[in-house]
C-alpha positions, 0 to 999 in steps of 0.5 A: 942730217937731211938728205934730197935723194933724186932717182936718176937715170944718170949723175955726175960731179965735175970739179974745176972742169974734171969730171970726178964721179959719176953713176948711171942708174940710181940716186943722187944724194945731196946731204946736209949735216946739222950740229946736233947729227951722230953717226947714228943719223949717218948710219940710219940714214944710209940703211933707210936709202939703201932701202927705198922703194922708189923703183919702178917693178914690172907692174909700174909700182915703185916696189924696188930699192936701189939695191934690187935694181943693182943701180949706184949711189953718188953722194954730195955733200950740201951744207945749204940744205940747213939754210934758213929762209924764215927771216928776210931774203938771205939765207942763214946756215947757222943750222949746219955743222962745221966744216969738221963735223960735217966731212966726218959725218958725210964720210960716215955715211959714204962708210956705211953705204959702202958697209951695205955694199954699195960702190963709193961714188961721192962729190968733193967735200967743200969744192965748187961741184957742178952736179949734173943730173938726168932726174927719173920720173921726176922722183925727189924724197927728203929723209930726216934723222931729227926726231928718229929714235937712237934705240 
């Protein structure tokens, strides 16, 4: 799985003009799911999110989680974070899971971020999302599961 976690100061998804999900403080998670993800990677990468320490503490340090600032999550599924641009101009995305595979995986991920007791704020699994976003900092982190030990 790849996950773009963008800390924002607010985020929101509009679907067909209604606006169906949005956060105040917090992160933005656009997730990618690859043919090759478990539900180790979505539950990996839910704890590893959770757990970031991309908040700013009363020094200016980012010592803080998204937890520890009680700030929200909004995921988004995003199927083009595995297009590939390495040959010619169009992207191929034969990298990313199909559309089962990956509304099971991102679902999972959603789960276990509800597991780590975080609200369920989410995108629509295959629509045309507008996500708007007031970006913080600007903070931008990519996180992998390829390569993560599944001890």
């Amino acid at each position: 799985m790849k996950l773009v976690i963008q800390r924002v100061k607010q985020a929101s998804v509009t679907v067909e003009g209604e606006l169906i999900s949005r956060i105040g403080p917090g992160l933005l998670v656009l997730c990618g799911v690859g043919h090759d993800d478990t539900s180790f990677d979505a539950r990996f990468l839910a704890k590893k999110t959770s757990n970031l320490r991309i908040f700013e503490d009363g020094e200016g340090k980012m010592n803080l989680s998204v937890r520890d600032i009680g700030g929200e999550i909004l995921s988004v599924s995003q199927f083009t974070l595995y297009g590939d641009c390495t040959k010619g101009n169009r992207p191929s995305f034969i990298g990313a899971a199909r559309p089962e595979q990956g509304e099971a995986l991102f679902n999972e991920f959603v789960q276990a971020l509800e597991k780590l007791g975080f609200v369920p704020n989410i995108g629509k699994f295959g629509a045309d999302m507008k996500v708007d976003l007031l970006n913080d900092g600007p903070v931008t982190l990519i996180l992998e599961s390829a390569g993560r030990s599944k001890d």
